[in-house]
C-alpha positions in Angstrom: 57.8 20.4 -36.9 58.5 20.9 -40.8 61.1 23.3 -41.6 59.6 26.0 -44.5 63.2 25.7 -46.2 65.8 22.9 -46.4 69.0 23.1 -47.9 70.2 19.6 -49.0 74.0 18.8 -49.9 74.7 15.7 -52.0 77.7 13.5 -51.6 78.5 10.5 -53.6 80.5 8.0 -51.5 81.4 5.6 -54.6 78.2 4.5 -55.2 77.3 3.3 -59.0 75.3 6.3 -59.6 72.0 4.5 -59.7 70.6 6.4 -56.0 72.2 9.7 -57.7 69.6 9.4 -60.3 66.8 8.6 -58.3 68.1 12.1 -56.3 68.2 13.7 -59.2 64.7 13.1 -59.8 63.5 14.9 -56.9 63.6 18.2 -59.0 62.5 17.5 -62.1 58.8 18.9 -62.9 57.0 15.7 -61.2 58.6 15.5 -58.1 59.8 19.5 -58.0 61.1 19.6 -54.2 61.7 23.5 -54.7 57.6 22.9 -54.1 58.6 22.3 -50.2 61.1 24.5 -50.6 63.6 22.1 -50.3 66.9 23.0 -52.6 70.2 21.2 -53.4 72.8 23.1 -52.2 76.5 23.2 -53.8 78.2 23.9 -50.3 78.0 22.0 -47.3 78.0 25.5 -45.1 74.1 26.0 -46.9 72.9 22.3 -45.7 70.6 21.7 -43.2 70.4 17.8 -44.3 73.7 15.7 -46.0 72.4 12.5 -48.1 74.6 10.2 -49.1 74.8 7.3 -51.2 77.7 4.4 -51.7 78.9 2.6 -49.2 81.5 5.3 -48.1 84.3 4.3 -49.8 87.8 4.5 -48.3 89.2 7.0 -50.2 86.0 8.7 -49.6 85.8 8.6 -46.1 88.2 11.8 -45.4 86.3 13.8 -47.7 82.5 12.9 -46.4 83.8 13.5 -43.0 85.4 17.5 -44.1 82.2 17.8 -45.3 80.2 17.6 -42.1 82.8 19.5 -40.6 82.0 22.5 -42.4 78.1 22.2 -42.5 76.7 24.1 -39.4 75.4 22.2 -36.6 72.5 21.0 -36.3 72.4 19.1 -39.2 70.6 15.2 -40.3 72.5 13.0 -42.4 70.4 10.6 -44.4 71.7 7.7 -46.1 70.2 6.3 -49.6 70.3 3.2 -50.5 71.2 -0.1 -49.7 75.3 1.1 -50.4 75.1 3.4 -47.5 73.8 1.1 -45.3 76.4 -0.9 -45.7 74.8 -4.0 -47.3 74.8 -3.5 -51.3 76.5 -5.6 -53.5 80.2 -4.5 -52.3 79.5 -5.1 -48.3 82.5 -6.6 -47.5 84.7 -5.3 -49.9 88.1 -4.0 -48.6 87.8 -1.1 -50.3 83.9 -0.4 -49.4 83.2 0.9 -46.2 80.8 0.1 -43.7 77.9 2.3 -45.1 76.9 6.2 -44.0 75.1 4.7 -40.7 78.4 3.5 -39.6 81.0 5.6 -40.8 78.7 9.3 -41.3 76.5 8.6 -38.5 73.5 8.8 -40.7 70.1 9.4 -38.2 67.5 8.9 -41.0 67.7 6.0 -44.0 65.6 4.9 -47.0 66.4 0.9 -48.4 67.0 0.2 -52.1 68.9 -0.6 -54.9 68.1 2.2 -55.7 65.3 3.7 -54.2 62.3 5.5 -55.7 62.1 9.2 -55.7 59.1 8.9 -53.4 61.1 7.1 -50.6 63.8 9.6 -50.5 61.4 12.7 -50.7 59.8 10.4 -47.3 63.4 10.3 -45.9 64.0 14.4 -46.2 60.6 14.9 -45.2 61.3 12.8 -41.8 64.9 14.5 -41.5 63.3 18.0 -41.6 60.6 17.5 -38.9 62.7 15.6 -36.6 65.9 13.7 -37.7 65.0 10.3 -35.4 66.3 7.3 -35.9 63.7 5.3 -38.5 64.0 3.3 -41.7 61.8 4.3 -44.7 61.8 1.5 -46.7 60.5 2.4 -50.7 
């Protein structure tokens, strides 16, 4: 069942900034999520969904992890990107981690480098009606 409101909190896990873009997107005039009412949210205790993009870096890791700490239960985490699922062009880095489905324990994930706005709008749509485990590629 869709949700009438979703609050969505944004982390950036050392990504390049190319997915942060394409989540930007989602509220400018042509994709205007506030139309679902869907909103970015600046704290993680307002978030019904965390995305995240980058691979999770390691000195990122502590902080991603504080941040579904404090958002209230239940909540979805959707990774974006091909970063976060652990198989963009750092996989295998030392300093890259293993991707939000790994380290986050991301439920719902869209493929890309980056993905389009539509994919991701997809990916929030599935996270607010049930949060399953499926891949949404763009």
């Amino acid at each position: 069942m869709m949700r009438h409101s979703l609050g969505i909190r944004h982390l950036s896990c050392g990504s390049c900034n190319g997915c942060e873009h394409e989540v930007n997107a989602l509220s400018n005039a042509y994709y205007d999520i506030t139309r679902e009412g869907w909103d970015i949210v600046a704290s993680p205790r307002h978030a019904d969904v965390v995305t995240v993009t980058g691979p999770v870096t390691e000195t990122m890791r502590d902080a991603a992890r504080s941040t579904l700490e404090a958002t209230p239960r239940p909540y979805v985490v959707v990774a974006i990107g091909d970063c976060a699922l652990g198989k963009g062009p750092w996989a295998g880095a030392a300093e890259a981690g293993k991707g939000a489905v790994a380290e986050l324990g991301a439920t719902v994930w869209v493929s890309g480098c980056p993905p389009a706005p539509e994919a991701i709008r997809a990916a929030l749509a599935e996270a607010a009606r049930s949060g399953e485990l499926r891949e949404l590629d763009r």
